[in-house]
C-alpha positions, -999 to +999 in steps of 0.1 A: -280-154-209-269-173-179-306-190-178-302-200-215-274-217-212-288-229-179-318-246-201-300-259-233-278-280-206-308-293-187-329-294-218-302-314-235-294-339-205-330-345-203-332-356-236-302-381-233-322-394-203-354-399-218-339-412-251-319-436-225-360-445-209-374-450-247-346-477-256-350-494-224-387-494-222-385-507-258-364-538-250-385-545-215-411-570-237-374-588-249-371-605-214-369-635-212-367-643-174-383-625-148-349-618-131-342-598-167-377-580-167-369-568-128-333-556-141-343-536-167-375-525-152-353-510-123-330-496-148-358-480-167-378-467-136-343-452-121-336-433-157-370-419-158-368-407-122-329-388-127-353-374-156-380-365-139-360-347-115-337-329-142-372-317-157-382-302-122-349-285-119-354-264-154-391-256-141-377-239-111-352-224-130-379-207-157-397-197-128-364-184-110-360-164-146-396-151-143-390-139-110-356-119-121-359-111-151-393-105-159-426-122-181-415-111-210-378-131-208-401-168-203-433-160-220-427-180-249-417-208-229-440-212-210-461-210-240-448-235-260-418-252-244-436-262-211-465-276-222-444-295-251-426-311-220-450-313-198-477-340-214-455-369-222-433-364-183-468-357-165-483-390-184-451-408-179-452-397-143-491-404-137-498-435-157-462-450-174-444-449-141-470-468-114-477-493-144-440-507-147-437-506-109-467-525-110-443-556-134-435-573-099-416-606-100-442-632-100-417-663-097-428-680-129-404-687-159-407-670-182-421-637-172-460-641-174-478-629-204-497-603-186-464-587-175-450-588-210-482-575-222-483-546-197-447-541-206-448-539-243-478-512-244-468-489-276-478-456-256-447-469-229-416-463-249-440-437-270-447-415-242-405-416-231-401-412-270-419-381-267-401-367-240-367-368-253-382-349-284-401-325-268-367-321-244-346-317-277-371-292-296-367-271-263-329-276-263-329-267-299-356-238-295-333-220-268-304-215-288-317-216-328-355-211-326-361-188-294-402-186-292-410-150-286-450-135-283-458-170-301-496-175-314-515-205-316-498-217-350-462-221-334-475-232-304-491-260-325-461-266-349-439-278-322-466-304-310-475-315-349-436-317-351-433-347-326-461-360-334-453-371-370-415-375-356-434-404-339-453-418-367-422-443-375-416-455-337-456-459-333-461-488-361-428-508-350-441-502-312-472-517-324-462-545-342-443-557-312-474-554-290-495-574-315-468-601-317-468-603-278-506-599-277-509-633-297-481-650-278-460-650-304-418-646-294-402-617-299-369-622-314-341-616-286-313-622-305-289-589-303-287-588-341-321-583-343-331-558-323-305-538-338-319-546-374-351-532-353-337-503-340-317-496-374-345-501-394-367-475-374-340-453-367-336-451-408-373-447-417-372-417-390-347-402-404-361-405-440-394-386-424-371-362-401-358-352-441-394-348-459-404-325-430-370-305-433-370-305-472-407-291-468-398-265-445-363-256-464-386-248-497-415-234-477-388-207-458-366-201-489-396-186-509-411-169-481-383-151-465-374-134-504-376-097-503-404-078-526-384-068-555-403-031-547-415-013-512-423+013-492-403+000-466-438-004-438-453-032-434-490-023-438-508-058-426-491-052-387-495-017-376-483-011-340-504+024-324-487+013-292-521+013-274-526+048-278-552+068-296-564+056-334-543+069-365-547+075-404-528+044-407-552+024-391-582+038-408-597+050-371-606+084-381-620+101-409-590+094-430-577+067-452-546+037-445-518+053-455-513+031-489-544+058-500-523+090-482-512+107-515-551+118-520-544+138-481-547+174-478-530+168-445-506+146-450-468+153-464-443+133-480-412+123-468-391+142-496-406+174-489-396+170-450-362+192-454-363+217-425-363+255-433-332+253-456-339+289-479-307+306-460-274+303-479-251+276-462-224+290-435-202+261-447-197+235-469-183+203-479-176+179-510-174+144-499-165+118-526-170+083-523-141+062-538-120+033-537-086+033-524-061+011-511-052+020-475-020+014-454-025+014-417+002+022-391+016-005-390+022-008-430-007-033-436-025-026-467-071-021-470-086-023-499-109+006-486-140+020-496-137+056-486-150+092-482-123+117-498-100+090-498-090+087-468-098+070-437-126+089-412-125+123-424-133+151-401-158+176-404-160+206-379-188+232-374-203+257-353-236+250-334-261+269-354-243+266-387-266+261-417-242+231-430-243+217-467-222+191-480-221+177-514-219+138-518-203+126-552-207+091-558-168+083-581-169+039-581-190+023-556-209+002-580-236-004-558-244+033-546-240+051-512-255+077-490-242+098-459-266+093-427-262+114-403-256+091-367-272+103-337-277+139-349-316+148-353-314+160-389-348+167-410-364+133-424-354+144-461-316+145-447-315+113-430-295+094-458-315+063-457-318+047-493-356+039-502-369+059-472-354+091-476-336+095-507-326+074-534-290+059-534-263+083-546-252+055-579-216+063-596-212+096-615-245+115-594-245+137-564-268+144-534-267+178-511-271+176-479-285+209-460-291+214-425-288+235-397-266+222-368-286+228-336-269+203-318-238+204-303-212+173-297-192+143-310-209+124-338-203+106-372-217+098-405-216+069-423-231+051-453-265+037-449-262+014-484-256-024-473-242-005-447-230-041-429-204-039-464-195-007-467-193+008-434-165-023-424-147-015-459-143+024-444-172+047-458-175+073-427-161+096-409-165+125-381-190+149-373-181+176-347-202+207-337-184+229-318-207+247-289-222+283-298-212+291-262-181+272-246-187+272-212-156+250-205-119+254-224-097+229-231-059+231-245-058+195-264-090+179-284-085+145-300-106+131-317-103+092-315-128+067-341-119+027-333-128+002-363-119-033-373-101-035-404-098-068-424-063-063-441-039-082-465-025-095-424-057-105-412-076-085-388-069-053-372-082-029-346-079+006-351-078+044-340-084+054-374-057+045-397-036+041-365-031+002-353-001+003-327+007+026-303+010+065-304+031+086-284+016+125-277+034+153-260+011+173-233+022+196-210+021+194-173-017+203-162-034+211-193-067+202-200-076+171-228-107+161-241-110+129-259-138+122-282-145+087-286-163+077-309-168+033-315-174+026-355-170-013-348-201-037-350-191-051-313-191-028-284-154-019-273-140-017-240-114+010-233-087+022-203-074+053-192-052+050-168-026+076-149-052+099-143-086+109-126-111+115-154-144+125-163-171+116-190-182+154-200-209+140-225-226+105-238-240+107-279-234+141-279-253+151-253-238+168-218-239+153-184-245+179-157-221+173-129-198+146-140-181+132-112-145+120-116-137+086-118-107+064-109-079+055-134-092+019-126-121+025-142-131+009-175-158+022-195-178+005-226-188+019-261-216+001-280-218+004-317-219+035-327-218+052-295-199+080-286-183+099-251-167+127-245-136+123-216-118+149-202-088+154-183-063+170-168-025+162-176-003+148-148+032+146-143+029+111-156+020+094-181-013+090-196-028+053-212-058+055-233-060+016-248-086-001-264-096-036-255-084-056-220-047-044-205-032-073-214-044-074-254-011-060-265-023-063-301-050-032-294-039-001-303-039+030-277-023+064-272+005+077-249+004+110-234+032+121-218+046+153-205+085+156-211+100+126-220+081+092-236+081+059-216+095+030-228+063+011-231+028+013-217+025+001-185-013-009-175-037-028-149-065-047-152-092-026-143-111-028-108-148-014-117-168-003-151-186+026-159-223+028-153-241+054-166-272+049-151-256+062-118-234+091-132-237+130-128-271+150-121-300+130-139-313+148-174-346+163-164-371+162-199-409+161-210-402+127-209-392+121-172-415+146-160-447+127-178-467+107-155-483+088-185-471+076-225-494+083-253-472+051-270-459+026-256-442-004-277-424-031-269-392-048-288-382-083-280-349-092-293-345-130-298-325-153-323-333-183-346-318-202-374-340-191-405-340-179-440-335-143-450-344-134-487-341-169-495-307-180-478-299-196-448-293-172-417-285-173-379-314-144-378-316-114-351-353-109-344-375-089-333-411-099-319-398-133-332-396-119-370-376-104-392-378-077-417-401-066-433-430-086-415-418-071-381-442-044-370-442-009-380-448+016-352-470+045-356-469+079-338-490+110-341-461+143-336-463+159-302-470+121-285-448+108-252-438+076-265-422+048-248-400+015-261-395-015-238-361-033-254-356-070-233-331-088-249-334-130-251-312-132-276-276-150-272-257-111-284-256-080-273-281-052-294-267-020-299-303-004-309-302+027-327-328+050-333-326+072-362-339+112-354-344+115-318-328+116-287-339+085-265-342+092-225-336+059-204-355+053-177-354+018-165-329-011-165-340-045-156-375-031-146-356-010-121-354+030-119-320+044-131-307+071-107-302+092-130-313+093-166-298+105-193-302+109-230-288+085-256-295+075-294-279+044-294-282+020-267-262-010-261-284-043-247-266-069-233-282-105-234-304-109-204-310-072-199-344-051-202-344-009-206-371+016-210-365+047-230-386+072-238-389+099-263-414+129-277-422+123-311-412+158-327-392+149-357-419+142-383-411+116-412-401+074-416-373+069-391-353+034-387-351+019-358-329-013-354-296-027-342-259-007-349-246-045-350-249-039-391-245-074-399-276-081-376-301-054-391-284-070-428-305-099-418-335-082-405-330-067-371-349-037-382-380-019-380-394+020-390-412+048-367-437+063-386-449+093-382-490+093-392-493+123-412-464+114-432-465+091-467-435+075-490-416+092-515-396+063-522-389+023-527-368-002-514-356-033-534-338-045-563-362-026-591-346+009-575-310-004-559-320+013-528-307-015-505-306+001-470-293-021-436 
């Protein structure tokens, strides 16, 4: 991030600077004394230099930033940015520059027509003209239109851009060249040249408009979703560079638009695990509207599961679980996915991939067996960015088959912004102030945290030593214990397990910075409460990357992927289903024309995330377990499994997984409001074909 803001500031100085050499090199053929034409040549030449020099700086800095962070973080600009920039400065520098040092004072008044000739040559203020445009497109590209794996077309379309921005400046440049060409006077007065400059600056503008207009109508119909799909996007299949599928038509078989004719192939609904046994416990979950109060006595206007706020369900590992959804008033339908927990494709709870949405007055059962143990949560996958803020999902715990370890208190602790009749409020649940808890003196605690905000959280626990027994569910061998001074950091969606021991003193578990006394937190305490928390700012954070005994897997034993794909997150101001969008990308596009990655079960398959974007991208993987290998092209010491991990601008990982959950799996950020506009994309299991459709025609509106 820092060499993003690093660019827009030089990108944007540069293009006062050569906006500054355009007006100046525009006036030079006004002098009319050779004293003026040395003035403002020296001027112009001096502008153009501080320029020059600015434009050198942001080189070294891209190439700093490639050296860093990596191709991938400066590929497209080097592509399109640098040679955008780089023609008009390197003309300016190799033919502009020696030409107007060559306007030298030849003692005659006025200036001699050759030197007014020289001086009024269109491509002069054209070429500084182009620079400051090419300088603003890059300024502009950084922040609103990042350039990510770009092909010739956008290369081009940045280039076709300025030049038709030019058009306008071209014919008054030339005009004033002819006029000086046949010795005519140029009009000096100040009133005229700013009826010039207004006159061009207008006509400009009126072409700057046709070109946006064009591109307004042009994005508006083509970012509107198909009224009815399959969700894959059948015109860019990613294989990952491994061995040909059926979806690519490499082998004997058919794409997989011509699948249902397969022997071998299986649809998605038909993917529900071995189920025949009776259930060992069951639920019924209704989804309902209900006005909320929090702790504090501000009122939701919640969308709910049982009507209440997070609602717990506990089982035992190896439990065949069923729970019953009933759908009682949300008009526009839900479903229950499963988060983190590797349920069969058929029990995912994904509208128009693996079910159809549950609409008001029907039901859908869920059936699975719980093989894994740990913290997780369910929530609704149904405009998910609405309805998971407004409060539909709650808590999934599997208790262990075997407990190797005991503890005497579990609490089970689910953050959330709430938007109340007060304004915002952050949450433990229902709970938005403080809570006081009772512990005796060297018991053991375990709190399971579990972050349903949009926005990684940051969280305290201070007066004690503790450990981090699991991340997503999943055990760390050997946790270490850390300092009360040390913070740690939940992504969206993510989940730890911490666990410790009960002083004689109190305990602090807060949410958010130590001196955010609007946060809520709990107090444990052993005999009698304190008065009021009492916290520090922490000292270190929380890596996870060097924590505990690293997870040892297929997929850090393999020497070599079958897969391997590669997710660039970038930004850009766009259109999504025909309104206008800051837009979350992915490969520079957004759903559904981002790829769709193919996998064949049994394959080693690796993801590269690098993140260019300007926000952090929780990315969540529905299905499977993801081990992480690298950050920032470096080794972690120790990996460890995760199913939704958080990317911070600037940073790269590499995760790998084996592909041995069959069926269409999401893939895309836990920042809902970013996969609402397209930061998503779908595994896809070869052998496996649709059941369902997405769109408007079936209400199945998944995000």
């Amino acid at each position: 991030m820092f060499g993003t803001f690093t660019s827009v500031i030089l990108t944007v100085s540069m293009t006062l600077l050569w906006g500054t050499a355009g007006i100046a090199a525009a006036i030079l053929p006004y002098a009319s004394t050779n004293r003026s034409l040395t003035r403002k040549r020296t001027f112009l030449l001096w502008v153009a230099g501080a320029a020059l020099l600015l434009s050198a700086v942001w080189y070294v800095t891209i190439i700093l930033q490639c050296i860093k962070s990596g191709w991938l973080f400066v590929e497209g600009t080097v592509k399109t940015l640098i040679p955008l920039t780089l023609i008009p400065q390197g003309y300016i520098a190799l033919t502009v520059l020696p030409r107007l040092k060559g306007l030298r004072d030849s003692g005659e008044e006025p200036p001699a027509q050759a030197a007014l000739q020289a001086a009024a040559q269109p491509s002069v203020s054209l070429s500084f003209y182009a620079a400051a445009l090419a300088s603003g497109l890059s300024a502009h590209s950084f922040v609103f239109a990042q350039p990510v794996l770009p092909g010739p077309a956008e290369i081009a379309q940045r280039f076709v851009l300025v030049t038709l921005l030019l058009l306008v400046p071209a014919i008054f440049a030339r005009r004033r060249y002819l006029k000086v060409m046949r010795g005519e006077a140029l009009r000096r007065s100040l009133a005229a040249r700013l009826l010039n400059v207004i006159s061009a600056g207008i006509l400009t503008a009126i072409v700057a408009i046709v070109i946006l207009v064009s591109h307004v109508l042009a994005g508006v119909q083509a970012s509107k979703l198909p009224e009815a799909s399959d969700m894959m996007n059948h015109d860019w299949i990613d294989e990952g560079g491994g061995a040909a599928t059926r979806m690519s038509g490499g082998s004997d078989h058919h794409p997989s638009h011509h699948a249902n004719h397969q022997a071998d192939t299986v649809e998605v609904a038909a993917l529900t695990g071995n189920i025949t046994d009776p259930a060992d416990v069951t639920f019924e979950i209704v989804a309902q509207k209900k006005k909320v109060a929090l702790a504090s006595g501000a009122v939701i206007d919640a969308w709910t599961y049982n009507g209440e706020i997070a609602p717990e369900l506990r089982v035992k590992q190896g439990d065949i679980v069923e729970v019953k959804l009933i759908n009682q008033d949300i008009e526009s339908g839900v479903t229950i996915h499963w988060h983190g927990y590797n349920v069969p494709n058929a029990m995912d709870g994904v509208p128009g991939m693996t079910q159809n949405v549950v609409k008001p007055g029907q039901s859908f059962v869920y059936k699975f067996r719980a093989e894994q143990e740990g913290t997780y949560w369910f929530h609704s996958h149904q405009q998910a960015a609405e309805q998971v803020v407004k409060g539909l999902f709650g808590i999934l715990i599997v208790e262990p088959e075997q407990e190797t370890e005991t503890y005497d208190e579990q609490v089970t602790v689910i953050n959330h912004r709430w938007k109340t009749d007060q304004g915002y409020r952050k949450a433990f649940g229902s709970r938005d102030e403080w809570q006081w808890k009772q512990v005796q003196l060297g018991k053991t605690v375990k709190l399971r945290i579990i972050n349903a905000h949009n926005l990684s959280e940051k969280y305290l626990l201070q007066g004690t030593d503790f450990r981090i027994a699991s991340i997503d569910g999943v055990r760390i061998q050997d946790p270490q214990p850390l300092s009360d001074q040390t913070a740690f950091r939940l992504g969206s969606g993510g989940r730890y397990d911490v666990v410790f021991t009960m002083p004689d003193r109190p305990v602090f578990l807060k949410l958010g910075e130590a001196r955010n006394e609007s946060n809520p937190g709990i107090v444990f305490y052993t005999d009698s409460p304190p008065e009021k928390p009492v916290l520090q700012a922490e000292s270190a954070m929380f890596d996870p990357s060097d924590y505990g005994q690293p997870v040892v897997n297929a997929v850090t034993a393999a020497s070599q992927f079958d897969r391997e794909f590669l997710m660039i997150l970038g930004n850009e101001m766009g259109f999504y289903n025909g309104m206008f969008h800051f837009l979350w990308t992915i490969n520079g596009e957004v759903y559904p024309r981002v790829p769709t990655f193919v996998v064949q079960e049994g394959d080693l398959v690796k993801t590269t995330f690098v993140n260019k974007s300007l926000a952090e991208h929780p990315m969540h993987l529905h299905g499977h377990h993801m081990t992480v290998l690298k950050k920032n092209g470096e080794k972690v010491n120790t990996p460890w499994l995760t199913d939704t991990l958080n990317v911070m601008p600037g940073e790269s990982y590499e995760v790998a997984f084996v592909a041995d959950n069959p069926g269409m799996w999401m893939d895309h950020c836990h920042n809902l409001d970013h996969a609402a506009t397209g930061m998503v994309l779908h595994l896809m299991y070869d052998h496996v074909r649709p059941s369902y459709e997405v769109g408007t025609r079936s209400g199945n509106l998944p995000d």
